[in-house]
C-alpha positions in Angstrom: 42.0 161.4 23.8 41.8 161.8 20.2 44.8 160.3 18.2 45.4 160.9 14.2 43.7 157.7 12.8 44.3 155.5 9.2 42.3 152.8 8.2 42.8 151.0 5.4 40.1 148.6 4.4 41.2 145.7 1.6 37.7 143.7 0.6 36.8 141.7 -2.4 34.2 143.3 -3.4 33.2 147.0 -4.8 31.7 150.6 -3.4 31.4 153.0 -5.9 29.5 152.9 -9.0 31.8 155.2 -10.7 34.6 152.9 -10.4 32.6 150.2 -12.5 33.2 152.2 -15.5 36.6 151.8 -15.6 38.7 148.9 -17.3 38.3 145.8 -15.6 41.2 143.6 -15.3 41.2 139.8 -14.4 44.4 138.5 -12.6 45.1 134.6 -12.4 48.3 132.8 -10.9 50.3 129.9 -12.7 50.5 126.4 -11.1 51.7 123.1 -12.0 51.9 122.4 -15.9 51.2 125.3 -17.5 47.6 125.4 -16.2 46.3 128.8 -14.5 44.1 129.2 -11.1 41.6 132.2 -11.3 42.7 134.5 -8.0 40.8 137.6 -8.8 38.1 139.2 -11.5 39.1 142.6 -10.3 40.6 144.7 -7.8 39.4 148.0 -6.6 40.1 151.0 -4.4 38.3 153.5 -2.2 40.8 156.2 -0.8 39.4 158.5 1.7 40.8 160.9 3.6 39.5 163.6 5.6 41.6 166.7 7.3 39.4 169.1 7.3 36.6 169.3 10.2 34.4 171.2 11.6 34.9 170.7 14.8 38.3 169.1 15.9 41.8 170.2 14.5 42.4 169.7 10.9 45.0 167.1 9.4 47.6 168.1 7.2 48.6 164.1 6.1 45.6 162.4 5.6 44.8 163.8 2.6 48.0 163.9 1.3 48.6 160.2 2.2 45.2 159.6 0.4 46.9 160.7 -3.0 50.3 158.6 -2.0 48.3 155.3 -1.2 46.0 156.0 -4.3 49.2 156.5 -6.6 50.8 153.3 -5.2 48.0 151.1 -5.7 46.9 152.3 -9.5 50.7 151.1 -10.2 49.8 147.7 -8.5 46.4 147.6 -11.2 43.9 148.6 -8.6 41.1 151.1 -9.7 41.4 153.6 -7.5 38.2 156.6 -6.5 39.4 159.2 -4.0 37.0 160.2 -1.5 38.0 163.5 0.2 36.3 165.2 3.7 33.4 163.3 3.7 30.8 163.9 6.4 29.1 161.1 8.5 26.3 160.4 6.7 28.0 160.3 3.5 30.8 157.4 4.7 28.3 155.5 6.5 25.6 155.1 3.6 28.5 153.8 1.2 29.9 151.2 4.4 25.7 150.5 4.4 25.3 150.0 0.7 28.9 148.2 -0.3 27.4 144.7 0.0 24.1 144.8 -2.0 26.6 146.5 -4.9 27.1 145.0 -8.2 30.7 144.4 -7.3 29.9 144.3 -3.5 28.2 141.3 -3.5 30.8 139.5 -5.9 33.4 136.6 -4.7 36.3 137.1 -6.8 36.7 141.3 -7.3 39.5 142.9 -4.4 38.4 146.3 -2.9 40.9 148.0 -1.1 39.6 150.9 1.2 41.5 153.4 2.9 40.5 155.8 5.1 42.5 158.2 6.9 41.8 161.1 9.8 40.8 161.3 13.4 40.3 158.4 15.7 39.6 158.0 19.5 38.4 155.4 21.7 35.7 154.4 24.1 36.2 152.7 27.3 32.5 151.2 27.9 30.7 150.2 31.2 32.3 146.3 31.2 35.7 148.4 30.3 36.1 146.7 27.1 37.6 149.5 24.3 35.8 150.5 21.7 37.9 152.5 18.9 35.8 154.9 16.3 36.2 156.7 13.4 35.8 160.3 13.0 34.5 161.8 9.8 34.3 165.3 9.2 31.2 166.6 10.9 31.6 164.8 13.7 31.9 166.3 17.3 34.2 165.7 20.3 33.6 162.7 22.6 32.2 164.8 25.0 29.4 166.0 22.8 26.1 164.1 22.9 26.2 163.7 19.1 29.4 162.3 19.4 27.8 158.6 19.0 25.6 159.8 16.1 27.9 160.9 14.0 31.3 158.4 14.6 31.9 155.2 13.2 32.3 152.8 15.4 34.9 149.5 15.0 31.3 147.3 15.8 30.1 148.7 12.5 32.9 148.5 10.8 32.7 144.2 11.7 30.0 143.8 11.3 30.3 145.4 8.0 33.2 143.6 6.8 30.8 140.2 8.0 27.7 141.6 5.6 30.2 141.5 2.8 30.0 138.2 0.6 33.2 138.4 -1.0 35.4 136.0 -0.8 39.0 137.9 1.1 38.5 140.7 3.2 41.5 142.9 5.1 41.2 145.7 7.0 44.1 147.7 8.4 44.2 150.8 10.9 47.0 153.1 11.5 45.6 154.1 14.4 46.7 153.0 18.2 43.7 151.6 20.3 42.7 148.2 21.9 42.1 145.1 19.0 40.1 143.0 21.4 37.0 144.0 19.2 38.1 141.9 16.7 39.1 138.4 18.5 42.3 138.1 16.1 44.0 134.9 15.6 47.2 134.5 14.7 48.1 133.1 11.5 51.3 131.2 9.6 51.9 132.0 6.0 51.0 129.6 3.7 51.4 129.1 -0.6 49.3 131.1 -2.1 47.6 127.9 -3.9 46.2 127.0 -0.6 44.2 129.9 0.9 42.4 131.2 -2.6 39.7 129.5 -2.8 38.6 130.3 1.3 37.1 133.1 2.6 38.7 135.5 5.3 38.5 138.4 7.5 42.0 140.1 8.5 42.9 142.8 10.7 45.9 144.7 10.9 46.1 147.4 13.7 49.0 149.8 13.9 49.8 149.9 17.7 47.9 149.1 21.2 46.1 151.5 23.2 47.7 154.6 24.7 50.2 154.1 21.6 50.6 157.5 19.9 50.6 157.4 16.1 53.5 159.8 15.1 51.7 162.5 12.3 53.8 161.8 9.4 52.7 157.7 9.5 55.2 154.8 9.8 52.6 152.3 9.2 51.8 153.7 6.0 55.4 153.8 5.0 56.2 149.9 5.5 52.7 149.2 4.0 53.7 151.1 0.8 57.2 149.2 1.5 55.8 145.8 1.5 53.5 145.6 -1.2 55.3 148.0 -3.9 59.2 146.9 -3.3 57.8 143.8 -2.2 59.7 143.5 1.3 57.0 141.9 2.8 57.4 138.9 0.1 59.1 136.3 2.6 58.7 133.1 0.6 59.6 135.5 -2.8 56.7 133.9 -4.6 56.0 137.1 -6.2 53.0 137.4 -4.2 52.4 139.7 -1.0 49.7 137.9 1.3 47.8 139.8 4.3 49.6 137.7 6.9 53.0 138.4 5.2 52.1 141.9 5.3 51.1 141.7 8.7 54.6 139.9 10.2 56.5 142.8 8.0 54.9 145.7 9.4 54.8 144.7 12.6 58.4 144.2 12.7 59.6 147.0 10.8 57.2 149.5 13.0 58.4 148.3 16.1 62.1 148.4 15.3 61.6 152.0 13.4 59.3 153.8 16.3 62.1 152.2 19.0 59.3 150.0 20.6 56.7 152.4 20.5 54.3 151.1 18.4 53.2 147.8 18.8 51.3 146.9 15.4 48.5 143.6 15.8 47.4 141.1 13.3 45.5 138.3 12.7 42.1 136.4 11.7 38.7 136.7 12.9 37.8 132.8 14.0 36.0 130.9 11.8 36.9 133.0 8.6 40.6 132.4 9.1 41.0 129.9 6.0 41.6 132.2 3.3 44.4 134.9 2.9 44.5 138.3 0.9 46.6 138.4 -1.8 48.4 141.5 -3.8 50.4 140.4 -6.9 54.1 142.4 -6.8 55.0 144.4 -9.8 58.1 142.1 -10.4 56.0 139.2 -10.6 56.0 138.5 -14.6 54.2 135.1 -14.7 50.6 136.4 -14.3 50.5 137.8 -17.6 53.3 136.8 -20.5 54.8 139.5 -22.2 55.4 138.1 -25.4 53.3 134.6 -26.1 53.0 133.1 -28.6 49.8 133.9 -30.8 47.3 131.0 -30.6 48.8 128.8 -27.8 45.7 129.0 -25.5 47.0 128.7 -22.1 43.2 127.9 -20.8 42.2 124.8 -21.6 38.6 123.5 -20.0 38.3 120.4 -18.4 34.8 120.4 -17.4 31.8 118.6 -19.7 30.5 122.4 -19.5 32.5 125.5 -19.7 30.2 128.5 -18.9 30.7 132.0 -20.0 28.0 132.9 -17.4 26.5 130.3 -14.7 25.7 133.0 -12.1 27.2 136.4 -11.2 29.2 135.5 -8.5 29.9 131.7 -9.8 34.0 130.9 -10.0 33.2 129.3 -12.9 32.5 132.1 -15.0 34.7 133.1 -18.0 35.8 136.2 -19.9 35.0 139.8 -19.5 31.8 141.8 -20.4 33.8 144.3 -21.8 34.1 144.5 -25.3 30.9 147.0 -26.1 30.1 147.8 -29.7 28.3 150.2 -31.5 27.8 152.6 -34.5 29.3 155.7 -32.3 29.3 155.7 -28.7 28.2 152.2 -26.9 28.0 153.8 -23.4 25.0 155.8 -24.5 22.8 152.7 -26.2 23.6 150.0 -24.0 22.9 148.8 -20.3 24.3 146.5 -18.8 23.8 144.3 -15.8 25.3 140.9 -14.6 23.2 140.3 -11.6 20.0 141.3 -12.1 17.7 138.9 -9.8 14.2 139.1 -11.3 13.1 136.3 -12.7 16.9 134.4 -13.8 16.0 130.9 -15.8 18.5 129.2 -13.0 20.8 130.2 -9.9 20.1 133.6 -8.3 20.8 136.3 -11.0 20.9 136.7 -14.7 22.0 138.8 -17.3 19.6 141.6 -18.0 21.0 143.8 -21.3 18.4 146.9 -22.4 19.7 148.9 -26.2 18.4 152.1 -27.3 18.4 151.6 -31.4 16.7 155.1 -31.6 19.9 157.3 -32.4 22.1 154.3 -33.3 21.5 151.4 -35.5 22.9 148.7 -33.9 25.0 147.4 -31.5 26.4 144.5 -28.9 28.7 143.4 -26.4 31.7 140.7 -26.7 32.9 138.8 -23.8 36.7 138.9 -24.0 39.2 136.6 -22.7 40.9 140.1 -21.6 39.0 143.0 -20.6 38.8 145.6 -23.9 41.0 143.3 -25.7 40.7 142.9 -29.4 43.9 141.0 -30.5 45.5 144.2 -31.8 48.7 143.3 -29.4 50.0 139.8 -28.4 48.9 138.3 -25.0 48.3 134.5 -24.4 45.2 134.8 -22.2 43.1 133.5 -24.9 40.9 129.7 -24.8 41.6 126.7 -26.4 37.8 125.2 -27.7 39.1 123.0 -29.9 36.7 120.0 -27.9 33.8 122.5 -27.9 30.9 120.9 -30.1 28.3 123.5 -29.5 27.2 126.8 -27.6 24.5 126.5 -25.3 22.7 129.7 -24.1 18.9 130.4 -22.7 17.1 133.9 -23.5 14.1 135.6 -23.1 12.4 139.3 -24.0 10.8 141.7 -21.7 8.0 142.4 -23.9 8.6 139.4 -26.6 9.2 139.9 -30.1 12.6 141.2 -29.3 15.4 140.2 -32.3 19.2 138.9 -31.4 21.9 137.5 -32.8 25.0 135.2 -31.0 27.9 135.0 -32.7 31.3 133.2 -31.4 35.4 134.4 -32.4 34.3 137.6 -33.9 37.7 139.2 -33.5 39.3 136.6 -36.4 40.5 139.6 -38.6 43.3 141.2 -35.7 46.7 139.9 -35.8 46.4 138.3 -32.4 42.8 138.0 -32.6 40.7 134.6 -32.7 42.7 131.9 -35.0 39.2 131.2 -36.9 38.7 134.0 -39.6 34.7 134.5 -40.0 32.6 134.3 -37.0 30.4 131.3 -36.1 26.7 132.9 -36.0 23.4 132.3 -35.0 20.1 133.3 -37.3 18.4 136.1 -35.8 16.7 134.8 -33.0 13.5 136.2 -32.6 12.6 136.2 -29.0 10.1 135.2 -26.1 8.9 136.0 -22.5 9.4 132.9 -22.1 13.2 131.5 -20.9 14.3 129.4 -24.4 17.2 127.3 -24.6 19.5 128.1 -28.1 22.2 126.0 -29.4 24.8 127.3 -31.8 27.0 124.2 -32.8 31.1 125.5 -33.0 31.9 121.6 -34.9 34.5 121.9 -37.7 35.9 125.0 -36.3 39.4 126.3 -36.0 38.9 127.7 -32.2 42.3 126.5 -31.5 42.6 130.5 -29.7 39.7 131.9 -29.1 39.3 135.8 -27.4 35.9 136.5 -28.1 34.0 132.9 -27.1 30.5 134.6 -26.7 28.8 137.6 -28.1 25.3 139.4 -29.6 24.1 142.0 -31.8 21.2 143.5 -31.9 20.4 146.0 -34.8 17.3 148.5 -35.6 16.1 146.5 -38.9 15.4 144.0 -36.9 13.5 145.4 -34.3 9.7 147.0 -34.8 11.0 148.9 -31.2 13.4 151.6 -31.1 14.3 150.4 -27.1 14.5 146.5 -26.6 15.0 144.6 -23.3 16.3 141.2 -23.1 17.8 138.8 -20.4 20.9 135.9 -21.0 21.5 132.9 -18.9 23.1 129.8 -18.4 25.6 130.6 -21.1 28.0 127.3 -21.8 29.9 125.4 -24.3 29.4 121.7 -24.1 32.9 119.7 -24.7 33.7 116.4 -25.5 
C-alpha cells in the first residue's frame, strides 16, 4: 500500500552548491564565565517536495508543506534551497554526492533536509520491513522498475553513515516499520554535554499499517516545537533532537486519538551526540547591544589558528568578507578544502584571482560573516597576547605576489580598535610551501573583526590570473 510520505533529513553538513553562496552564519552558545563554546559554522536546508508524478496520484501538500517548512526554518537562520518534483535520478545523485561536498564533508555546518511525497513499504523474504521513498518517476510496487527507481531506507543509512559531519537527524512523516534503523532510546541532556559527539537520530511519525492523515500532524508539532519552542523542556532556549522527539511523539499520539504512534531514538554506537536548533527567543547567542571592543573570545591556546584544516574545530572567523574594485564574485575563487598537495593535515586553502578586468582584490576573514563593524555586535577577538601571525604559502606557477594584512576594518565605528592595519611586504611567492611571520607586538588588538587577510593587486603581478594556496594560518600567544 502506498501512504503519503515526509522525510525530513537534519545533517551537519551541506548539498547544494548554490546554497554556499549565500551568507554564512556561525552560531556559538554561552557557558560559564562569559566564555562561548562553538556549536555550529553553519546551518543549511534542502526542502523537497514532490506531488506531481507520473505514475501514482499527485499530492496536493507536499509541495505546499515544502514552502511552510522552508519559511519556518529561514526564520530560525537556516539557508534554505527548495527542490520541487525531482525525479529519481536527480534525488539520488545529490544523497550520492552530499558527503564528498565542500560543506558535506564539514563537522560543524547543520543541514536540514526535508523531503516530502509518496512512501510504501516492502516486506522482504526474512519478513523484515523495508520503507522507500518515491520520487517522481518512479512506478508502483508492482512494476519491475519499481526497485530502480525508489529510495530505499538502506540507502538512506547508509547515507546518513557516509556523512562525516558531526550531528545528523533524520525524521519521516511517514507510517512504516523503524526496525531498519536499531533506535535507542535516549534521555535529554544540557546541551554542553552532547556538542562536541557525533550522532545519528531518527524520528519516525507512526508504525506500520499507521495511516498518515493528508494534511500532516507530524509536521505541525515539528513546526510547533522548534519555532514556539514547545518542545524546549528544560527552557534552555535550545531545542535538541531527543526533545523534539519526546514532544512529537506525545502531542501526535494525543492529537490523532492513538492513531499514530511516532518513534525515536539513536543508532548504537553514534548515540553520544544530540542535534541542536537554537529557539528564536533565545537572545544569549548573539548580544544585541555590546559594548564596542569588549571581545567576548578570548584564546587560551599557545596557537590560535584562523585555518588548521577544513574541518578542524579549531578554526576561526569567516571567509567572507571578499574585496574588490567592482564585483569580487567574478575575480576570485575560493576553496577551503582543496586536498592537493596541503603543507600539513588533509586540505588547504587554494585561492585563484583574475586581475585581467580588475585591478586588485582579496578576502578578509571576519569574526562575523560579511561583517565590517558598520553596526555593533560583540563577536569580535581579544589578541591583546598575540606576538605574531604565522601563516605558510606557496604559488602554483611561482612568482606569484601577496600581501597579509591584520584589523583592516579599524576605520568603522565598531570595527577593529587598532586604526591602520598591521601589513606584510609584498610577498613574492614560491612552489615551494614557505612559512611567513607578520609580528602583531605593540598593537592595540584589544577587538579585533578582521584577524587575517590578503590582497593581491595587478602591479604586482607579471600574470593577469594568479593561483596561490594558504595554510596553517595561526597567531602565536604568550
Amino acid at each position: 500500500m502506498i501512504k503519503k510520505f515526509i522525510l525530513f533529513i537534519i545533517f551537519t553538513g551541506s548539498i547544494l552548491y548554490s546554497i554556499l553562496g549565500q551568507e554564512q552564519r556561525r552560531v556559538w552558545m554561552p557557558t560559564v564565565q562569559d566564555d562561548m563554546v562553538f556549536l555550529y559554522r553553519d546551518k543549511m536546508a534542502l526542502v523537497i517536495g514532490v506531488g506531481n508524478y507520473i505514475y501514482l496520484p499527485n499530492l496536493k501538500y507536499p509541495l505546499l508543506d515544502a514552502e511552510e517548512v522552508a519559511n519556518v526554518l529561514r526564520d530560525l537562520g537556516f539557508r534554505v534551497q527548495i527542490l520541487r518534483d525531482p525525479a529519481s535520478d536527480e534525488l539520488r545523485r545529490i544523497l550520492r554526492e552530499l558527503p564528498s561536498t565542500e560543506i558535506g564533508s564539514v563537522a560543524d555546518v547543520a543541514l536540514l533536509i526535508y523531503i516530502a511525497g509518496h512512501g510504501t513499504t516492502e516486506t522482504l523474504i526474512d519478513n523484515t520491513k523495508l520503507g522507500y521513498f518515491i520520487p517522481r518517476d518512479c512506478p508502483p510496487p508492482n512494476d519491475q522498475e519499481f526497485s530502480v527507481k525508489a529510495i530505499s531506507m538502506y540507502e538512506i543509512v547508509e547515507f546518513a553513515k557516509r556523512l562525516k559531519n558531526r550531528h545528523v537527524l533524520i525524521l519521516f512523516d511517514s507510517c512504516f516499520s523503524g526496525s531498519i534503523f536499531n533506535l535507542m532510546r535516549a534521555i535529554p541532556s544540557p546541551v554542553k554535554n552532547i556538542i562536541a559527539h557525533p550522532v545519528r537520530q531518527f524520528i519516525v511519525a507512526g508504525g506500520e499499517n499507521e495511516e498518515v492523515p493528508d494534511e500532516s500532524i507530524f509536521k505541525r508539532f515539528f513546526i510547533r516545537g522548534i519555532r514556539e519552542g514547545e518542545a524546549d523542556y528544560n527552557n534552555d532556549g535550545f531545542v535538541t533532537g531527543t526533545e523534539l522527539g519526546k514532544y512529537i511523539q506525545e502531542n501526535v499520539e494525543r492529537y490523532s486519538n492513538g492513531r499514530q504512534h511516532p518513534l525515536f531514538g539513536k543508532i548504537r554506537e553514534l548515540e553520544g551526540g544530540d542535534f541542536v536548533f537554537v529557539l528564536p527567543s533565545n537572545k544569549s547567542i548573539m548580544p544585541s547591544s555590546p559594548e564596542p571592543g569588549d571581545g567576548i573570545i578570548r584564546p587560551s591556546r599557545e596557537r590560535w589558528y584562523i585555518y588548521k584544516d577544513a574541518d578542524s574545530e579549531e578554526n576561526h572567523g569567516e571567509w567572507t568578507n571578499w574585496m574588490a574594485e567592482k564585483d569580487p564574485g567574478r575575480m576570485i575563487t575560493l576553496s577551503l578544502v582543496e586536498k592537493e598537495h596541503p603543507y600539513s593535515g588533509s586540505t588547504c586553502v587554494r585561492i585563484n584571482m583574475n586581475l585581467s578586468e580588475q585591478s586588485w582584490g582579496g578576502i578578509a576573514v571576519a569574526s562575523l560573516a560579511n561583517y565590517w563593524g558598520k553596526t555593533p555586535s560583540d563577536f569580535a577577538y581579544d589578541l591583546r597576547e598575540a606576538q605574531r601571525l604565522v601563516f605558510h604559502a606557496r604559488g602554483e606557477r611561482g612568482d606569484e605576489m601577496i600581501q597579509v594584512k591584520v584589523a583592516i576594518a579599524g576605520s568603522e565605528p565598531y570595527g577593529d580598535s587598532i586604526k591602520t592595519p598591521i601589513s606584510s611586504r609584498w610577498i613574492r611567492l614560491t612552489t615551494e610551501w614557505q612559512r611567513y611571520e607578520l609580528s602583531v607586538e605593540g598593537h592595540n588588538l584589544r577587538r579585533v573583526i578582521t584577524p587575517f587577510a590578503f590582497v593581491a593587486d595587478r602591479a604586482h603581478n607579471s600574470e593577469s590570473s594568479i593561483t596561490f594556496y594558504l595554510d596553517e594560518i595561526y597567531f602565536e600567544m604568550r
